[in-house]
N, C-alpha and C positions, 0 to 999 in steps of 0.2 A: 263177297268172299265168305266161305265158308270159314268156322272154328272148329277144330276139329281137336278133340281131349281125349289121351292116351295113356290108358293104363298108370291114371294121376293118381299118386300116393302123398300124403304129407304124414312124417311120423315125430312123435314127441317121445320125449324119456320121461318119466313120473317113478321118481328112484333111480330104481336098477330096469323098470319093466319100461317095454315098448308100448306103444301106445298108437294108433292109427286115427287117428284122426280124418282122412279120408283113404279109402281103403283100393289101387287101385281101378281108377272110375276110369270110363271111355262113355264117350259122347260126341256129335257132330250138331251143330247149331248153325244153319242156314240163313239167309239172309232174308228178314221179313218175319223170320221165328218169334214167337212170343210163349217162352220159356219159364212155366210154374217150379220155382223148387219147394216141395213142403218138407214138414218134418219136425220133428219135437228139437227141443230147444236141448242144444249139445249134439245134434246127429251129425255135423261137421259143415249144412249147408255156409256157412259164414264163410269158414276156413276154403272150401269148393272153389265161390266168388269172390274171394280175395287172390288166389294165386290164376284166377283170370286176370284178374283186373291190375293183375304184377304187385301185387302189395305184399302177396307172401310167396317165398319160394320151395316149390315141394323138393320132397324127397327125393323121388327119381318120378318119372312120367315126364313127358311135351305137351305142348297147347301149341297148337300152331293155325294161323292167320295168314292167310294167303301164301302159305310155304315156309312164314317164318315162324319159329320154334321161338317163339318168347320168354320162354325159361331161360333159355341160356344170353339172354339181354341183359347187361352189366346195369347197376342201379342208377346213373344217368341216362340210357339207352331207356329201361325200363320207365322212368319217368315220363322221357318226351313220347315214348309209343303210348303210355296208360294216357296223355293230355291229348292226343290229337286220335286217337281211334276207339278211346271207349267213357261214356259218360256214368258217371258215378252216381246215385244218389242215397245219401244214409239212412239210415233207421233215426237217428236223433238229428237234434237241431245243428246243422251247419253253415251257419247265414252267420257270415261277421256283423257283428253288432255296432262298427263306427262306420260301418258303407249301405247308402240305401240300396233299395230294392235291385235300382238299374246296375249299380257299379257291383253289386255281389254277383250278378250272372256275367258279368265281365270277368270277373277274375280268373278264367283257366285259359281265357284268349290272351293273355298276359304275361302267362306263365314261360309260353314259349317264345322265341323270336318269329315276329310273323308280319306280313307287309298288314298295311290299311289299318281301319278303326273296328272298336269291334260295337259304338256307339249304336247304330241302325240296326244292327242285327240282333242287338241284346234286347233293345225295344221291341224289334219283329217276334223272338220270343215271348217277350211276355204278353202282345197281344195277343198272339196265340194260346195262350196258356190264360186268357183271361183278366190278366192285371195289372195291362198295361198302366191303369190309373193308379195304381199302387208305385211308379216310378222311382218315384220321390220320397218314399216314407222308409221309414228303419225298420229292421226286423223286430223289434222290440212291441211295434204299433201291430203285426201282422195275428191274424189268426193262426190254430195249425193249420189247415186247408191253405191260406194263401201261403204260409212260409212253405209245403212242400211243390206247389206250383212252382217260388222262387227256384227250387232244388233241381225240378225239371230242365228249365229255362235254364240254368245255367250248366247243365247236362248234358243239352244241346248247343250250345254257342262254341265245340268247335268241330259240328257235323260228325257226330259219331259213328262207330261202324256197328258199334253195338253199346247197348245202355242197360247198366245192373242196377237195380233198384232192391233193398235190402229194408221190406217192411213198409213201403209207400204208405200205406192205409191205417197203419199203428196211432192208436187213441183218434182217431177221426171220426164224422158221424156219419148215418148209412148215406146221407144225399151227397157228404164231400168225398165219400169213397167213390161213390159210383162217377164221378168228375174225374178226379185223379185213374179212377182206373181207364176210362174213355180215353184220356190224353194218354195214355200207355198205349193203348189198344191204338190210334190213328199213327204214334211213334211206328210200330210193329208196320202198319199198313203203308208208310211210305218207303220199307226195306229194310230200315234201320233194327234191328235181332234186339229184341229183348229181353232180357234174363230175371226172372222176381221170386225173391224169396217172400213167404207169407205164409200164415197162419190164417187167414179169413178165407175161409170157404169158400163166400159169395163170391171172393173176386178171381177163383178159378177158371169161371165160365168164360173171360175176358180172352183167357190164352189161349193158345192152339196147339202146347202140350204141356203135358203135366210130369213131372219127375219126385221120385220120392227118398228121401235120403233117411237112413237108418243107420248109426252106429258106423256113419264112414263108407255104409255103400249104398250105390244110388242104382232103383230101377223107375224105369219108364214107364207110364199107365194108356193104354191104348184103348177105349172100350172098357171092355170088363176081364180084360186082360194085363195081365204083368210082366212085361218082360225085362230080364236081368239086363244092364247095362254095364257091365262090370265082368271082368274074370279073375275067379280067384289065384292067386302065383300059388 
């Protein structure tokens, strides 16, 4: 199912003055997409991938998924849609600290009501993700590389329709990048739409488009070409 973003604004007051924070934006994201946001630090890409992912509510504009308009989803509505259709994973560390490895990519299968265990499948992540041998240890023992594998892995444990990654590759080294960026990259290839903000150039090559967000408005880079993705009201 496509996501399709529409004329998305989020606006702020600073005094008396308006403030845009995203300006406006239209975009459609496909399924299998592997979606580069870049852009200097304050262009709004955060605030973008937050009001997908229903953490923040815009101004006026829709985001809509399969026909539904997820803006206008009330904040427990909003809840069980962001837990069962889109996996998150931060820019900083989010691994609880009194749950090992296994039980932390369990926690969003928990979050909802949902039949069976989510024991098997939390494992089958993290072999996939490389760590399974890490099961049993605490975030505390983990490197960065394996604590944002943990982040993956548990990004996936409740089948996403799409996965926003917000800085994957931040303070990592070029070999654990090039890891984490591959496990994005095979996410993208089995459907699953992936959205990633970043500042590391290398890891642009991984995607299959690039968007570019300036001062709240975002254009598209195709070639060597630019095209606006946005229209101004």
């Amino acid at each position: 199912m496509a996501l399709e973003v529409r004329s998305l604004t989020k606006e702020y007051i600073r005094g008396r003055v308006a403030f845009q924070a995203v300006n406006n934006v239209s975009f459609v994201v496909q399924p299998g997409d592997f979606v580069n946001i870049i852009g200097r630090s304050g262009s709004g890409k955060s605030t973008l991938v937050n009001m997908i992912a229903c953490l923040l509510t815009p101004t006026k504009g829709s985001i809509e998924i399969d026909g539904l308009n997820i803006v206008s989803l009330k904040d427990k509505e909003a809840s069980a849609y962001r837990n069962s259709k889109i996996g998150y994973i931060s820019q900083g560390q989010s691994t609880l600290a009194s749950l090992n490895v296994l039980d932390n990519v369990r926690v969003p299968f928990h979050l909802s009501k949902r039949e069976g265990t989510s024991k098997e499948a939390a494992f089958s992540l993290l072999e996939q993700t490389g760590i399974s041998h890490l099961a049993a240890a605490f975030p505390k023992h983990l490197s960065g590389g394996e604590l944002k594998r943990v982040a993956i892995a548990r990004a996936l444990i409740n089948h996403p329709d799409y996965v926003i990654a917000d800085e994957p590759t931040s303070d990592l080294d070029v070999q654990t990048t090039a890891e984490i960026m591959e496990l994005l990259k095979n996410i993208a290839e089995t459907g699953t739409a992936v959205m990633m903000i970043t500042h590391d150039m290398e890891a642009l090559g991984y995607g299959s488009r690039t968007f570019v967000m300036d001062a709240g408005i975002l254009t598209e880079c195709a070639g060597n070409r630019v095209y606006i993705s946005h229209k101004r009201g």
